[in-house]
C-alpha positions as CSV (number, residue, x, y, z in Angstrom):
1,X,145.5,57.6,-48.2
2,X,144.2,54.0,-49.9
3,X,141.2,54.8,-52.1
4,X,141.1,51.0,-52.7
5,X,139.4,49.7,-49.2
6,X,138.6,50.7,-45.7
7,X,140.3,47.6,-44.4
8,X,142.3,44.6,-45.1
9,X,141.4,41.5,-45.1
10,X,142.8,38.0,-45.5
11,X,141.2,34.9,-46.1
12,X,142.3,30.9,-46.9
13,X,141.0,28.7,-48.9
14,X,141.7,24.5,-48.2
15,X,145.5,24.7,-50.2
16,X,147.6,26.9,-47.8
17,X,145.8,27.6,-44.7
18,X,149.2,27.4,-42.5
19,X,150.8,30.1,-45.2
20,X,147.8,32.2,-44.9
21,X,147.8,32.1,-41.0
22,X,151.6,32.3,-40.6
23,X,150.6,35.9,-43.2
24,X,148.2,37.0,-40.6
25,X,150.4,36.9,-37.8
26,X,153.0,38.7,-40.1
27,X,150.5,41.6,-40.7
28,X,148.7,41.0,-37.0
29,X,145.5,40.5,-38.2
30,X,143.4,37.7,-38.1
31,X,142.2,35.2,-40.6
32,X,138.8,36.1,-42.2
33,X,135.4,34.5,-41.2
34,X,135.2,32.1,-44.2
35,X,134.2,28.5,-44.8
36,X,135.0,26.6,-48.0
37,X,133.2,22.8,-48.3
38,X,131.5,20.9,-50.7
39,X,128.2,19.5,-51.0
40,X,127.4,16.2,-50.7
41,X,127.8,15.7,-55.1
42,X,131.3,16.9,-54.8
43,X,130.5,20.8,-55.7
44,X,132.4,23.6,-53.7
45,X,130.5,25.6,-51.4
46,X,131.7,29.1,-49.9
47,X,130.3,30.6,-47.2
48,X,131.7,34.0,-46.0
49,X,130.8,35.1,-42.4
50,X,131.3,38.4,-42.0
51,X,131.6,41.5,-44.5
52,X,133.7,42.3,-47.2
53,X,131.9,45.5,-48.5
54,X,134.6,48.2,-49.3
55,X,137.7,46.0,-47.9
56,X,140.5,45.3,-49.8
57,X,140.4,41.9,-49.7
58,X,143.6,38.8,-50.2
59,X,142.7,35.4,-50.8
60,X,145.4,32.7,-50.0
61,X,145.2,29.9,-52.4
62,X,148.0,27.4,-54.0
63,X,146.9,25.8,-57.5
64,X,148.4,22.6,-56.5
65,X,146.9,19.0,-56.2
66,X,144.5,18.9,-56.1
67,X,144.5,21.1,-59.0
68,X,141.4,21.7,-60.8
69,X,139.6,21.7,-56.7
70,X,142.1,24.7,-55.8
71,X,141.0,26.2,-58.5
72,X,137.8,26.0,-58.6
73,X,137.4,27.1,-54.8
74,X,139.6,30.3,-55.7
75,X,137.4,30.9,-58.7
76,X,134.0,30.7,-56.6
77,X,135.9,32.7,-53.0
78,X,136.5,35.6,-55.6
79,X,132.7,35.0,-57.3
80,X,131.6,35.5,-53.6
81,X,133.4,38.4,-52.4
82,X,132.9,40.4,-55.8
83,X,128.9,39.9,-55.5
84,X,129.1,40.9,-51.6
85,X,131.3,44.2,-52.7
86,X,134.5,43.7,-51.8
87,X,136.6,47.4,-52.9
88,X,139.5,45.1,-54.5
89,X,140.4,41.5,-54.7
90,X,143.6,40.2,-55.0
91,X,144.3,36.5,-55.3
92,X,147.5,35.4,-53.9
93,X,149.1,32.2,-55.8
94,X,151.7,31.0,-53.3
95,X,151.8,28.4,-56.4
96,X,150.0,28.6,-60.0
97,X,148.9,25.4,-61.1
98,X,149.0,24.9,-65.2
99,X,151.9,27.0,-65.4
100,X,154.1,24.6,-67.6
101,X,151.2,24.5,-70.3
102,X,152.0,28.0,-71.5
103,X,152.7,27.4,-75.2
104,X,151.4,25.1,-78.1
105,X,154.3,22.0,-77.8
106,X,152.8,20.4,-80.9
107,X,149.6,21.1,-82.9
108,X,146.3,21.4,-81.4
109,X,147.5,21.9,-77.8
110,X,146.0,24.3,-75.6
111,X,147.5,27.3,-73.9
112,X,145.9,26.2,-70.6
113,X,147.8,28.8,-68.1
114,X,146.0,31.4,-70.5
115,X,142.9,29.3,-70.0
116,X,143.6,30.0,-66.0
117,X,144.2,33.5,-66.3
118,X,141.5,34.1,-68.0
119,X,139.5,32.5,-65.4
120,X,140.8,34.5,-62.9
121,X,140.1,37.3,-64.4
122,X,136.3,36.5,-65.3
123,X,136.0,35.3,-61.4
124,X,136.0,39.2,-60.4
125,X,140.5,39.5,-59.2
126,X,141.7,42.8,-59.8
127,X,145.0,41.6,-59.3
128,X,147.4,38.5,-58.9
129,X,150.0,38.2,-56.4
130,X,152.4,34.8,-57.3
131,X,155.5,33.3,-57.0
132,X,158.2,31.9,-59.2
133,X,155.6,31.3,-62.6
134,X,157.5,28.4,-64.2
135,X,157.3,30.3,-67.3
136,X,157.4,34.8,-66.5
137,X,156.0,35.4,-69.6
138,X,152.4,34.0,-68.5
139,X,152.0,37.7,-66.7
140,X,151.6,38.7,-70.0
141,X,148.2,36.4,-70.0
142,X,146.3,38.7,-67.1
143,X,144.9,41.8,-68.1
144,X,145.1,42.6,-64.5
145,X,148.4,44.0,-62.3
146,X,150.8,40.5,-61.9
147,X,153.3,40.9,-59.1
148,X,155.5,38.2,-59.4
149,X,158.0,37.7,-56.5
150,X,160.9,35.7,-56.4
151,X,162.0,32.7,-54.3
152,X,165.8,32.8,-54.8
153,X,166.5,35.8,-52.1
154,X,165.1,33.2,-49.6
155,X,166.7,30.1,-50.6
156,X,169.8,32.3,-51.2
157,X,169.8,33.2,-48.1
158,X,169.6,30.2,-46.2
159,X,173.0,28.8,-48.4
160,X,174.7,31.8,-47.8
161,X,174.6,31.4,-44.0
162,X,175.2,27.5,-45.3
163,X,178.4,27.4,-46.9
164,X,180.0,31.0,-45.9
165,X,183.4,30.4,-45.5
166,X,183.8,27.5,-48.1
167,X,182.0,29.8,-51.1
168,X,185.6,28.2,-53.6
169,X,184.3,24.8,-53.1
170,X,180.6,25.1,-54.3
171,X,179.5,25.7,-57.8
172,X,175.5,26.3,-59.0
173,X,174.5,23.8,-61.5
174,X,171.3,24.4,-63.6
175,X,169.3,20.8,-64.1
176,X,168.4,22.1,-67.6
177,X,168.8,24.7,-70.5
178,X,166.1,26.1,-69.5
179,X,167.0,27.3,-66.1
180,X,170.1,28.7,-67.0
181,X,169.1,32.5,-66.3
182,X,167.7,31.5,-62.9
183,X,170.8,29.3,-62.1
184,X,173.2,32.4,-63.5
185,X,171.2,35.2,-60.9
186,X,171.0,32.5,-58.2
187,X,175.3,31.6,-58.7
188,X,175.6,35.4,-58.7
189,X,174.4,35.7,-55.4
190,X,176.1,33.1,-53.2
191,X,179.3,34.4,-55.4
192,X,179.7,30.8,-56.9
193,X,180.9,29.9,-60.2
194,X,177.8,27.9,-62.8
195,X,177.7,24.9,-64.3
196,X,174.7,23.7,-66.6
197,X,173.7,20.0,-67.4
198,X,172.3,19.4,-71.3
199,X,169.7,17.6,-71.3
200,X,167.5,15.1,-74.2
201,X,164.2,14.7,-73.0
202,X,162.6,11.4,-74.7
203,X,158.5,11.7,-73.0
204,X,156.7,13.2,-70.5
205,X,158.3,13.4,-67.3
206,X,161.0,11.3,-68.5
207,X,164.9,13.5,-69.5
208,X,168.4,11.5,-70.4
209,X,171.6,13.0,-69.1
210,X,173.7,13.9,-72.2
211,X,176.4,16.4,-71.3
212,X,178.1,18.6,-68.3
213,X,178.9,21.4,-69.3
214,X,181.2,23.5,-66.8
215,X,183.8,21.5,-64.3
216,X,182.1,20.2,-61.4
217,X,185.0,17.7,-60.2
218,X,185.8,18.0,-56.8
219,X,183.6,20.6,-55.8
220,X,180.1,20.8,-53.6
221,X,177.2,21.6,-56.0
222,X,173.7,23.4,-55.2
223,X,171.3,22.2,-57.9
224,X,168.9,24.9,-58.5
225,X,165.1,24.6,-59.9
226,X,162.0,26.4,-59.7
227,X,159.7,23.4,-58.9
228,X,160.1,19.7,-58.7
229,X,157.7,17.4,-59.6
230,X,158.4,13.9,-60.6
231,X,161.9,14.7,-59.4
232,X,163.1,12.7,-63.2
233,X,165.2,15.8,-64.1
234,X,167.0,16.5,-61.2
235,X,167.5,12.7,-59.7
236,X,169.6,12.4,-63.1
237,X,170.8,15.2,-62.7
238,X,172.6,14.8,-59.1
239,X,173.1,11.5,-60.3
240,X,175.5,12.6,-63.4
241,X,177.0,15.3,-61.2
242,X,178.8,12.8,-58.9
243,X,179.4,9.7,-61.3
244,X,180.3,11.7,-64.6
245,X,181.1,14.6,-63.3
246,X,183.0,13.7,-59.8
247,X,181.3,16.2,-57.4
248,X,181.8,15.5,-54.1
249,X,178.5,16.3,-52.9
250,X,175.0,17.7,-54.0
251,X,172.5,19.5,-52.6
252,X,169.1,20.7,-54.3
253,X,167.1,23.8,-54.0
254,X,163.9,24.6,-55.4
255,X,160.6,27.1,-54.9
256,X,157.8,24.7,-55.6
257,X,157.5,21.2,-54.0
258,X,155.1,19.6,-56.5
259,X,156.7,16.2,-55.3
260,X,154.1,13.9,-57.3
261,X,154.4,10.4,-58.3
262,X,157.4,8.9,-57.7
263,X,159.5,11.8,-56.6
264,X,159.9,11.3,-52.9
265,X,161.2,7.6,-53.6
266,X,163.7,8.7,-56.3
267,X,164.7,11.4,-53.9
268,X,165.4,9.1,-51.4
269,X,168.0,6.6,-53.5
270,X,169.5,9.9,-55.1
271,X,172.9,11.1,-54.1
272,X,171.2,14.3,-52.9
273,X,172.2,15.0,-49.4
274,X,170.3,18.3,-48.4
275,X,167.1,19.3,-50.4
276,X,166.0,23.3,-49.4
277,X,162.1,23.7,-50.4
278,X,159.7,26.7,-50.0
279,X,156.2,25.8,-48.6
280,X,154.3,27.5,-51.4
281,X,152.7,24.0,-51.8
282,X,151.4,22.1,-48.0
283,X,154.3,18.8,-47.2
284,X,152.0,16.1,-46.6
285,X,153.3,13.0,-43.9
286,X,153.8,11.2,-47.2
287,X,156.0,13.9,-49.1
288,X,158.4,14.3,-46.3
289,X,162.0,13.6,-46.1
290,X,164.4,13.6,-43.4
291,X,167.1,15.4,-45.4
292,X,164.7,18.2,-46.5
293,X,164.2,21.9,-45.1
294,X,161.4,23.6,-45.7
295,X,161.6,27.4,-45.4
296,X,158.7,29.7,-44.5
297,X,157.2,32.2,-47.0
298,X,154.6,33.7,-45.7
299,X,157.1,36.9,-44.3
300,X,157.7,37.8,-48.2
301,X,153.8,37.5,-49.2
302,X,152.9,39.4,-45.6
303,X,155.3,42.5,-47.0
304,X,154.1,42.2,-50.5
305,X,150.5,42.4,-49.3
306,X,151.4,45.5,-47.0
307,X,153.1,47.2,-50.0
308,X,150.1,46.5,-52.2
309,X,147.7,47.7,-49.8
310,X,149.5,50.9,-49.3
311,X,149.8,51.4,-52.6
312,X,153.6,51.3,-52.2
313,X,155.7,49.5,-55.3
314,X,156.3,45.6,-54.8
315,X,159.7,46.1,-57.3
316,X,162.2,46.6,-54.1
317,X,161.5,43.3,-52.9
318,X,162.6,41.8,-56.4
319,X,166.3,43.0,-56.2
């Protein structure tokens, strides 16, 4: 029996409304009577037509640009929906915005994904369901239940079907030092050996290609990432795979398609041939490429959402 709610309920804010529909139809329910506008001096208004009293209710929102709008219309959604007695709120983060600011880089910088989380928090959640935080430990910021799914099992899935057959000549390269343990998991299952490329980074959204390590000659490489944004880091990165490093071919895979200034161009004069993306953030007209698949994942948040519902454990769907 759930104690939590009589019902469930699932409602979109402006960020992911096709992901939130596309969950709806997973669970068979429909989309939740809800309107989120702003008034005519640029504040959010949310109107929420019909009632949430006792339901155990999921808000669909992605933190991404723009940023400080989807969060403020998450914040205010949850605000509404605690003050009309909803049983349980859950705010589900296909994408968490401020993620990358979760440590001090030099003094007198602010820890702004805490900042967020404690927002969240204040706002009325009980409880956070997200994908792929570009730094895990930021779960560690909520003083509410985190479940944190992963995006490799899809993406994984899709190469395996990909290159079965021809697994000897691919290897997984990770763009950076820091992806290493997400490259290493994601090379261990397609069954593929790793390479990793050492990286300088000189300034903000700029990095310098210093040093292959592993033996990518010859073979087909899957760059793996959790998000791109200016697409700096892995543009030199495909780019040093094939003229240092004599790959033969690279393709690119990555959760979050943050795709902001002058990523789609350097995409476009890369030697990347296939880039595999998850919607967790909306592909505008102007962010899409004709070499780029985009796969679905409202079918992993629709399960997670029934499993949290029925107070069932999320943790199977992380193996």
């Amino acid at each position: 029996m759930n104690f939590h709610g009589k019902d469930i309920k699932i409602f979109a804010a402006n960020a992911n409304q096709h992901v939130a529909k596309q969950i709806s139809e997973c669970l068979g329910l429909p989309i939740g009577k809800s309107e989120v506008s702003t008034f005519s001096d640029g504040e959010i208004a949310v109107s929420l037509y019909e009632s949430v009293r006792g339901s155990d209710c999921f808000i669909v929102q992605s933190t991404c640009a723009p940023v400080n709008n989807n969060i403020m219309e998450l914040l205010i959604m949850i605000d509404a929906m605690k003050r009309a007695s909803a049983a349980r709120i859950t705010a589900v983060m296909p994408y968490f915005g401020y993620a990358r600011q979760d440590r001090k880089a030099k003094a007198r910088d602010p820890i702004s994904a805490k900042l967020v989380a404690d927002l969240i928090t204040t706002a009325g959640a009980d409880r956070v369901l997200t994908m792929d935080l570009h730094a895990p430990q930021i779960q560690g910021f909520f003083n509410i239940p985190v479940d944190h799914l992963l995006g490799a099992p899809l993406l994984a899935s899709y190469l395996k079907e990909k290159i079965a057959g021809h697994r000897d000549e691919y290897i997984v390269v990770s763009p950076d030092l820091g992806s290493v343990t997400r490259a290493r998991n994601f090379a261990t299952r397609l069954g593929c050996p790793l390479a990793i490329i050492d990286k300088r980074r000189q300034r903000a959204n700029q990095s310098e290609v210093m040093n292959i390590i592993g033996d990518v000659r010859g073979k087909r490489v899957i760059l793996v990432d959790d998000m791109i944004d200016t697409a700096g880091t892995l543009c030199n990165g495909a780019a040093a795979i094939v003229e240092r490093g004599g790959a033969l071919d690279v393709m690119a895979c990555a959760t979050h398609a943050v795709l902001s200034g002058p990523a789609v161009e350097r995409i476009r004069q890369s030697p990347i041939s296939e880039l595999v993306l998850l919607d967790t953030s909306p592909l505008t007209p102007e962010k899409t490429l004709p070499n780029c698949t985009v796969l679905p994942v409202a079918p992993l948040f629709a399960e997670a959402i029934e499993r949290i519902y029925e107070d069932k454990p999320v943790s199977p769907m992380f193996v």
